[in-house]
N, CA, C and O of each residue as an XYZ file, in Angstrom:
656
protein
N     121.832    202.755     73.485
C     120.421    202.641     73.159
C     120.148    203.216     71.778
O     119.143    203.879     71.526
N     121.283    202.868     70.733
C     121.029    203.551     69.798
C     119.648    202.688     68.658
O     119.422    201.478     68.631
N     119.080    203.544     68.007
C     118.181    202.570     67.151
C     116.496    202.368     68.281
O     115.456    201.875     67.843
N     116.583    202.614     68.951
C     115.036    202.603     70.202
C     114.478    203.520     70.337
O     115.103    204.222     71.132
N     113.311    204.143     69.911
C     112.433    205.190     70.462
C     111.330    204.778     71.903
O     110.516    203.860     72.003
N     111.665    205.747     72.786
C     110.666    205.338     74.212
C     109.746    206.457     73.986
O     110.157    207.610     73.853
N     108.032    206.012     73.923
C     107.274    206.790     73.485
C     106.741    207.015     75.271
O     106.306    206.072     75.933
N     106.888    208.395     75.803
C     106.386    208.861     76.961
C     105.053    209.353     76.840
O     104.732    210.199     76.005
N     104.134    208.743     77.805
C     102.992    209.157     78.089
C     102.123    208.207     77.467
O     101.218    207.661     78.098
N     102.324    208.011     76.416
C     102.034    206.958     75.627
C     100.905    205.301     76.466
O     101.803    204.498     76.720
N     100.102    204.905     76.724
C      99.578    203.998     77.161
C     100.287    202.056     76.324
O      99.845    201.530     75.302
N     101.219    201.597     77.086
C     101.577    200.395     76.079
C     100.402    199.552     75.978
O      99.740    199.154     76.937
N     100.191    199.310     74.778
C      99.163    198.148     74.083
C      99.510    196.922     74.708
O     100.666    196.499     74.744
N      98.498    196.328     75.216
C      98.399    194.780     75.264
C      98.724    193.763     74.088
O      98.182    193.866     72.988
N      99.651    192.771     74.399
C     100.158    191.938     72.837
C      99.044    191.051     72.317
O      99.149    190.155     71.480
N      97.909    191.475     72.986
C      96.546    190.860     72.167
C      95.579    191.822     71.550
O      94.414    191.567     71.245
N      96.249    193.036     71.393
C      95.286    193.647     70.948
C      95.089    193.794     69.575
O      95.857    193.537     68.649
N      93.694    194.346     69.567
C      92.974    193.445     67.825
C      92.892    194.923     67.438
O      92.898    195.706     68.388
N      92.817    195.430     66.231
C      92.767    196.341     65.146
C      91.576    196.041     64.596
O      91.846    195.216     63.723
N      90.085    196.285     64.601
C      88.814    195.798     64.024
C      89.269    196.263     62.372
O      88.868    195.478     61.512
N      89.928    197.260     61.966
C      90.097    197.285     60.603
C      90.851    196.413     60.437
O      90.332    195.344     60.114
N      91.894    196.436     60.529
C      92.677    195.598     60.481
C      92.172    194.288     59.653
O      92.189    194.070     58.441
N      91.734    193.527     60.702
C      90.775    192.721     60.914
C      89.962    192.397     60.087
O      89.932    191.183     59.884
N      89.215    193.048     59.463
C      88.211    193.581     58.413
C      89.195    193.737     57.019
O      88.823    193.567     55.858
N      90.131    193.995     57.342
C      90.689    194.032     55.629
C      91.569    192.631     55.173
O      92.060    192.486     54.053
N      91.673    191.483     56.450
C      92.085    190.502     56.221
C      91.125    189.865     55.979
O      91.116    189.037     55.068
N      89.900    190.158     56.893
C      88.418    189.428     56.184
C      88.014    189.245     54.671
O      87.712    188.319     53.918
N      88.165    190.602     54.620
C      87.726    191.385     53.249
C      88.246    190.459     51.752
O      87.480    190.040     50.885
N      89.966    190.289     51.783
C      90.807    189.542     51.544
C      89.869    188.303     51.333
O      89.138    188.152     50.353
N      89.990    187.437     52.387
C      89.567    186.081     52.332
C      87.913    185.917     51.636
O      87.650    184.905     50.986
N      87.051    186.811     51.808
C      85.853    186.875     51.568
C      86.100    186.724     49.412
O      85.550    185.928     48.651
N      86.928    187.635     49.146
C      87.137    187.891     48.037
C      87.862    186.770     47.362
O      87.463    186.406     46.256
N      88.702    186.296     47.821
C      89.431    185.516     47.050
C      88.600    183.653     47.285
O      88.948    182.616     46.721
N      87.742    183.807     48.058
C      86.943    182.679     47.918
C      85.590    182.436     46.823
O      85.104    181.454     46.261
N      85.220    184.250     46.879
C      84.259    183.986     45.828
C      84.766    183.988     44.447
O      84.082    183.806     43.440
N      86.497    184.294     44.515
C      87.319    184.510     43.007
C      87.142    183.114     42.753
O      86.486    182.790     41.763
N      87.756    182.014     43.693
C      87.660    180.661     43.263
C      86.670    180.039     42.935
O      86.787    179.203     42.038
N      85.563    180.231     43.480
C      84.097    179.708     42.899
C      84.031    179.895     41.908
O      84.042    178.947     41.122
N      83.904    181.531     41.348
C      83.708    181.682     40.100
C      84.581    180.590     38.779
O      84.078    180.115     37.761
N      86.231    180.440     39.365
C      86.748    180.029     38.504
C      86.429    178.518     38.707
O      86.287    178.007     37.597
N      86.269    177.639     39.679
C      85.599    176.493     39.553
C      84.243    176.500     38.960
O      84.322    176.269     37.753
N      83.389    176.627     39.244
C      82.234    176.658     38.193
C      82.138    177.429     36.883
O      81.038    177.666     36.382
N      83.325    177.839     36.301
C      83.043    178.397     35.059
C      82.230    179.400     34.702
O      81.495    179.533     33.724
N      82.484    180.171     35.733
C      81.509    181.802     35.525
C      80.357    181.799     35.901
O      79.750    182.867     35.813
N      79.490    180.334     36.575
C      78.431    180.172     36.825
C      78.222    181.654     37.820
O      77.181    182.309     37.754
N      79.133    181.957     38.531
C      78.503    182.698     39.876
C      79.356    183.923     39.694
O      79.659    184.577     40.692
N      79.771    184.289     38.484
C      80.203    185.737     38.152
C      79.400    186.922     38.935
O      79.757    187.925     39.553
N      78.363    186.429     38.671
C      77.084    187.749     39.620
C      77.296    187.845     40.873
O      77.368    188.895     41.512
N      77.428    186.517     41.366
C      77.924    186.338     43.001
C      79.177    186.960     43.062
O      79.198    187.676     44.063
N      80.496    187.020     42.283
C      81.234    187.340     42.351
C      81.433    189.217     42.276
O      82.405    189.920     42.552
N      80.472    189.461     41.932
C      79.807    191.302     41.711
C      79.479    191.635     43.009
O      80.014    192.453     43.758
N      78.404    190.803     43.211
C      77.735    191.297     44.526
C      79.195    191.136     45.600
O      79.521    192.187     46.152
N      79.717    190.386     45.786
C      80.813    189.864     47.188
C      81.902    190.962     46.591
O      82.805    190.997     47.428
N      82.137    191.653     45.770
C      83.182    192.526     45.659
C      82.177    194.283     45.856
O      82.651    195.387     46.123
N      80.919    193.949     45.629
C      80.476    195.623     46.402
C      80.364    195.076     47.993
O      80.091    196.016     48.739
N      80.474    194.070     48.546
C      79.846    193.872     49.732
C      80.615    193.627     50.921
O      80.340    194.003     52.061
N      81.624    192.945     50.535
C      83.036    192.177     51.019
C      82.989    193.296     52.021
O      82.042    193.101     52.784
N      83.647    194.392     52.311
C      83.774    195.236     53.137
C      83.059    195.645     54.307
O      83.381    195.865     55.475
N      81.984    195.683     53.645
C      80.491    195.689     54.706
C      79.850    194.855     55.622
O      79.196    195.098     56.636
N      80.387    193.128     54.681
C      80.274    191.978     55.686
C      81.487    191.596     56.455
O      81.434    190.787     57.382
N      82.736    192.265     56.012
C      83.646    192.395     56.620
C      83.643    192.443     58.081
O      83.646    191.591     58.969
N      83.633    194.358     58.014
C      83.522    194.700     59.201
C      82.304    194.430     60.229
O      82.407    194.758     61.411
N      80.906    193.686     59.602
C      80.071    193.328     60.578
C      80.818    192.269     61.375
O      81.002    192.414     62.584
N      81.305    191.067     60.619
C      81.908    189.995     60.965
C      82.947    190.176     62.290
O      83.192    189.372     63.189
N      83.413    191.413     62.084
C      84.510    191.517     63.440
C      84.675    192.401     63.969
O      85.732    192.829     64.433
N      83.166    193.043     64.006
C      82.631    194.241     65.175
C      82.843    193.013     66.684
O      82.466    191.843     66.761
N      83.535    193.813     67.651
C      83.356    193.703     68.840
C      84.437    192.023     69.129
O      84.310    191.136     69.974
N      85.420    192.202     68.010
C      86.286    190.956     67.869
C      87.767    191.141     68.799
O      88.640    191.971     68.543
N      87.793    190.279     69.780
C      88.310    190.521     71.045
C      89.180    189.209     71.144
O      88.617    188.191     70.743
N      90.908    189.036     71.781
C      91.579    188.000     72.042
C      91.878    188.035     73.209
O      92.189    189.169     73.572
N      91.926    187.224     74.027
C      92.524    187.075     75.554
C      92.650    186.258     76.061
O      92.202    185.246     75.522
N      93.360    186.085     77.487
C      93.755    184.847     77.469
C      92.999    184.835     79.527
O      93.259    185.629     80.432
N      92.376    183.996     79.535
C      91.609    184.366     81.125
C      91.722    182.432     81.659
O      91.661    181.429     80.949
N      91.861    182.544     82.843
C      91.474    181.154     83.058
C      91.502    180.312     82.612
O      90.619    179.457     82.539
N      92.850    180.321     82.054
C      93.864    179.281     81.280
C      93.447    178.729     80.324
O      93.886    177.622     80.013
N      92.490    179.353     79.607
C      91.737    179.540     78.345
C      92.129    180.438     77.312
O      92.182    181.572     77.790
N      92.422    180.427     76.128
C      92.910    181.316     74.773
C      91.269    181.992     74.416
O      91.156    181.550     73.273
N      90.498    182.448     74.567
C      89.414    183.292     73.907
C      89.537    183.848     72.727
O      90.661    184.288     72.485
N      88.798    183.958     71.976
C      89.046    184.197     70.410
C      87.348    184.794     69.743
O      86.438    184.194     70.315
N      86.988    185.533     68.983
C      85.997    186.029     68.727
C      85.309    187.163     69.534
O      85.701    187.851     70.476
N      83.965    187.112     68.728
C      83.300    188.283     69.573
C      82.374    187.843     70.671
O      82.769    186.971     71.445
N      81.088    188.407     70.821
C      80.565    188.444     72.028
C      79.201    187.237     71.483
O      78.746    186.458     72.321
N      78.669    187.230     70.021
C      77.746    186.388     69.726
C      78.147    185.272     69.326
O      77.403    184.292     69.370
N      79.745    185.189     68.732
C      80.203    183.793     68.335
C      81.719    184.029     68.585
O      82.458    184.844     68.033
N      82.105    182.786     69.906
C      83.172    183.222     70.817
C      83.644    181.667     71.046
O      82.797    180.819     71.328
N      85.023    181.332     70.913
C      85.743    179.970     70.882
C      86.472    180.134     71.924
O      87.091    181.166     72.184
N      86.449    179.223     72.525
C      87.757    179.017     73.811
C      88.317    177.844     73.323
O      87.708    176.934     72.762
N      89.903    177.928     73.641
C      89.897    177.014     73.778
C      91.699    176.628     75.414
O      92.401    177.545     75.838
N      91.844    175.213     75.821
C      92.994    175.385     76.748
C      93.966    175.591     76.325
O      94.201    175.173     75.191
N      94.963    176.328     77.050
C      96.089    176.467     76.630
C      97.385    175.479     76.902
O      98.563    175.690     76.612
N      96.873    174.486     77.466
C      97.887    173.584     77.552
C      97.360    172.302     76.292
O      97.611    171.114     76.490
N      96.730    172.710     75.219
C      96.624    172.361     73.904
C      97.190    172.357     72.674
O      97.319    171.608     71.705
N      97.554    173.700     73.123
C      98.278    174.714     72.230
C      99.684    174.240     71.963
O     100.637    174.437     72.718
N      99.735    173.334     70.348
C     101.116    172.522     70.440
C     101.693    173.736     69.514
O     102.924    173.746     69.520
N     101.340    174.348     69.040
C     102.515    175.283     68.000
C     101.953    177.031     67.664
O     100.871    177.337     68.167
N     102.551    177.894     66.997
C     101.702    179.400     66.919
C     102.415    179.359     65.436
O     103.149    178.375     65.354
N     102.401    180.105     64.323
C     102.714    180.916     63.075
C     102.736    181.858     62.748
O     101.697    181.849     62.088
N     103.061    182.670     62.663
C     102.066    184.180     61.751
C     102.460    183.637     60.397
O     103.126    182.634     60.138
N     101.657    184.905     59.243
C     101.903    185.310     58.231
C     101.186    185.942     57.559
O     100.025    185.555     57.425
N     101.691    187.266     56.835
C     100.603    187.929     56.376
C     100.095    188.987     57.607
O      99.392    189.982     57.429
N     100.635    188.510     58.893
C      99.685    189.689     60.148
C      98.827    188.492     60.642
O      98.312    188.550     61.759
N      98.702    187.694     60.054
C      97.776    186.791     60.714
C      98.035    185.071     61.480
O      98.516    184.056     60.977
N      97.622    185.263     62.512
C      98.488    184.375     63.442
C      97.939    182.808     63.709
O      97.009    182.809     64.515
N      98.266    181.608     63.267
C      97.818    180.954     63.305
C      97.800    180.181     64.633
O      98.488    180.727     65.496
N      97.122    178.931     65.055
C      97.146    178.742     66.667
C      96.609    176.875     65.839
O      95.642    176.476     65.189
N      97.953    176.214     66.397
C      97.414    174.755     65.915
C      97.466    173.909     67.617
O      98.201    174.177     68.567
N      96.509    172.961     67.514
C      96.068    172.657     68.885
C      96.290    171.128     68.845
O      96.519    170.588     67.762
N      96.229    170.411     69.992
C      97.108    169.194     69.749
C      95.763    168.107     69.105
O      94.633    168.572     69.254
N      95.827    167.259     68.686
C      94.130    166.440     68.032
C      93.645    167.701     66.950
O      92.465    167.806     67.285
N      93.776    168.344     66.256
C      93.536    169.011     65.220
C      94.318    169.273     64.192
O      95.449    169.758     64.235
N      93.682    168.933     63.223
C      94.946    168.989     61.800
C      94.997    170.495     61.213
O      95.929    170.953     60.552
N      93.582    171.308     61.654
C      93.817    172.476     61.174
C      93.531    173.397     62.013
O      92.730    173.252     62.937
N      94.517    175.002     61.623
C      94.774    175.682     62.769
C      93.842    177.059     62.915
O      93.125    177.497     62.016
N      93.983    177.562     64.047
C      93.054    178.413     64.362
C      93.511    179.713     64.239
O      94.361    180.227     64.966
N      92.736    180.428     62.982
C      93.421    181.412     62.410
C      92.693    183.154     63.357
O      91.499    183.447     63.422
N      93.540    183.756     63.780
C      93.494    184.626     64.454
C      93.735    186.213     63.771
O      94.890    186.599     63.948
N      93.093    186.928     63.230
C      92.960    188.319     62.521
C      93.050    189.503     63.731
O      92.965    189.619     64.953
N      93.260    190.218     62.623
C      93.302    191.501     63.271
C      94.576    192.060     64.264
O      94.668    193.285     64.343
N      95.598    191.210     65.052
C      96.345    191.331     65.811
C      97.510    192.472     65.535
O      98.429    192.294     64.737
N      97.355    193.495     66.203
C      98.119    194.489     65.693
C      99.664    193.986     65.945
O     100.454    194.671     65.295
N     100.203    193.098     66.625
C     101.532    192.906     66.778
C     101.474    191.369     67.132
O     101.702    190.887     68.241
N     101.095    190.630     65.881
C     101.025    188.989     66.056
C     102.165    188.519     66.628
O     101.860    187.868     67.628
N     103.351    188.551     66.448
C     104.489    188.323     67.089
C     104.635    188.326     68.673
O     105.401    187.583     69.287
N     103.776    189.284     69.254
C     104.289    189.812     70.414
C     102.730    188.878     71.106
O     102.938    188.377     72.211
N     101.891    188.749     70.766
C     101.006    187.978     70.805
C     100.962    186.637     70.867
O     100.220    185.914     71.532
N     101.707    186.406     70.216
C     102.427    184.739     69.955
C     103.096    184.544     71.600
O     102.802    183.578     72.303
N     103.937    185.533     71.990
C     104.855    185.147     72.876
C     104.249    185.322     74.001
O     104.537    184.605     74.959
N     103.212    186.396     74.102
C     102.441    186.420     75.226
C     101.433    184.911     75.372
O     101.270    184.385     76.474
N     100.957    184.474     74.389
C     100.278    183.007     74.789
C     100.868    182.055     75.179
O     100.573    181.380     76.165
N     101.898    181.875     74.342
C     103.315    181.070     74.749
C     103.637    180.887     75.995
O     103.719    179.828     76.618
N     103.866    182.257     76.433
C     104.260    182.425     78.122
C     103.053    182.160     79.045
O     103.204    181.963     80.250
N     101.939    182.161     78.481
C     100.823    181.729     79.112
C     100.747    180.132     79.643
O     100.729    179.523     80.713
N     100.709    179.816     78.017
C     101.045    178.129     78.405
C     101.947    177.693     79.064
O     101.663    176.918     79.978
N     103.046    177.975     78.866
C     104.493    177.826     79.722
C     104.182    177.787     81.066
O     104.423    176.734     81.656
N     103.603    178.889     81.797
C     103.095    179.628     82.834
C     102.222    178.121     83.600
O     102.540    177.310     84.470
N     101.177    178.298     82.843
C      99.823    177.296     83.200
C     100.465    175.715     83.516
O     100.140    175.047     84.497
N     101.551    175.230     82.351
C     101.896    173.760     82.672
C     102.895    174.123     83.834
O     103.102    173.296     84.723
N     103.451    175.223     83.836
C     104.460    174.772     85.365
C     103.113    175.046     86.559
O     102.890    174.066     87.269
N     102.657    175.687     86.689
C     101.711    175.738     87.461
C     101.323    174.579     87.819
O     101.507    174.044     88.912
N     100.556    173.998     86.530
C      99.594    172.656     86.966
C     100.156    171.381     87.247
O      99.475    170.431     87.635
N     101.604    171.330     87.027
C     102.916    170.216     87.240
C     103.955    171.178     87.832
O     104.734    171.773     87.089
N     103.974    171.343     89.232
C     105.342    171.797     89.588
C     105.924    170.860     90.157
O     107.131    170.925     90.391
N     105.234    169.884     90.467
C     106.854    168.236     90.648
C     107.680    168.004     90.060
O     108.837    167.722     90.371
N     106.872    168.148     88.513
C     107.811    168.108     87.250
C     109.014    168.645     87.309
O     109.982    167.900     87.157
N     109.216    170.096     87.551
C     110.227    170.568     87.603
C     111.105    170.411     88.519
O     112.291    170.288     88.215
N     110.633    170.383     89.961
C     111.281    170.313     91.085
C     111.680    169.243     91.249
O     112.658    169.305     91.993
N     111.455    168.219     90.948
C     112.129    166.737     90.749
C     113.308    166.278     90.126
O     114.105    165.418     90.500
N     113.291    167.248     88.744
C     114.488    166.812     87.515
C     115.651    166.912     87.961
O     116.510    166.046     87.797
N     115.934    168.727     89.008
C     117.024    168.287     89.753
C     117.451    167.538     90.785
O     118.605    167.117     90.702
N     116.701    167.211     91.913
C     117.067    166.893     92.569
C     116.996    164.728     92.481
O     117.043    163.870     93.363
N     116.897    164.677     91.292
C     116.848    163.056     90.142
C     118.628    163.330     89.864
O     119.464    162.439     90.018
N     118.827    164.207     89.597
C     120.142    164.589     88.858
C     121.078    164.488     90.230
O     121.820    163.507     90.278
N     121.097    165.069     90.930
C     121.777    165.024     92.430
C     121.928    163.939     92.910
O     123.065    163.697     93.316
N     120.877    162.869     93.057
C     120.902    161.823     93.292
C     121.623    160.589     92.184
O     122.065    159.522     92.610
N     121.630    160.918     90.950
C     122.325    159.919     90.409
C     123.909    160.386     90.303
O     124.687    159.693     89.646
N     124.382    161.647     91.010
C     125.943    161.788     90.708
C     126.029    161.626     92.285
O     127.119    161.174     92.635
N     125.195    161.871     93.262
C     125.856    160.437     94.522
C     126.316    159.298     94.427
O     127.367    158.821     94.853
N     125.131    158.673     93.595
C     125.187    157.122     93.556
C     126.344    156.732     92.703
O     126.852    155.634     92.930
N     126.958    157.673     91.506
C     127.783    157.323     91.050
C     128.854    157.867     91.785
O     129.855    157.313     91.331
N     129.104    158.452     92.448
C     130.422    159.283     93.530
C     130.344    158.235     94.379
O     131.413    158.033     94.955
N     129.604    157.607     94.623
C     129.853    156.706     96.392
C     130.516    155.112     95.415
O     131.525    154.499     95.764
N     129.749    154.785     94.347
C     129.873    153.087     93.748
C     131.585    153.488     93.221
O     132.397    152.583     93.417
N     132.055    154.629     92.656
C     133.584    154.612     92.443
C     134.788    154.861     93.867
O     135.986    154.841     93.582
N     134.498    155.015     94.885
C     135.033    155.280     96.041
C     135.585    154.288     96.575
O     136.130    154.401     97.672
């Protein structure tokens, strides 16, 4: 067990759990570098805008993802807070990403993906939805599975008895 620390007493985190700073400083990020591009598309028109969103960025930040919560309930992915809150199914869910800390979620009929902040351990998050979906389609198709072998059994009879 060399290379592993086991933290005792310790409460283990849920692999959805959100970091509101966190969260807020990836906001912060995006808030900023959108009003950088304005400015440079319009030619300095909105330099002032670009003043104000760099004293402010922080402040609308963290309003933005007060009370910003991920989970996964009733075979639903939940995403947001309590006044503006997205579900969506998890047997949708064709692919996951991170990068940056931030975890992307692309859904099947959508070209663009559903970007997820704050996740203190996106990775481990990823695999927990993953296993969700996994979970939910054997659930909601267990013929599926229980069939493949016993399809397989049946065609090495049929070929064991036709060479005999």
């Amino acid at each position: 067990m060399t290379g592993y620390r086991v933290a005792v007493g310790e409460p283990e985190l849920s692999p959805l759990a959100v970091s509101e700073e966190l969260a807020a400083t990836q906001r912060r990020k995006q808030i900023l570098t959108m009003h950088f591009i304005g400015v440079i598309v319009t030619v300095g028109l909105w330099l002032p805008g670009l003043f104000v969103a760099f004293l402010m960025a922080q402040s609308w930040a963290t309003a933005a993802v007060k009370g910003y919560t991920v989970r996964i309930a009733e075979g639903q992915l939940f995403v947001g807070t309590r006044e503006r809150n997205s579900m969506f199914p998890l047997e949708r869910i064709q692919s996951l990403s991170t990068a940056d800390g931030v975890l992307t979620v692309v859904l099947q009929g959508q070209a663009q993906g559903i970007r997820i902040e704050g996740l203190i351990d996106p990775l481990a998050a990823s695999s927990a939805i993953l296993r969700a979906r996994d979970e939910k389609t054997r659930v909601a198709n267990p013929s599926a599975a229980q069939t493949a072998p016993h399809e397989v059994e049946a065609s090495r009879d049929t070929r064991g008895r036709s060479g005999a």
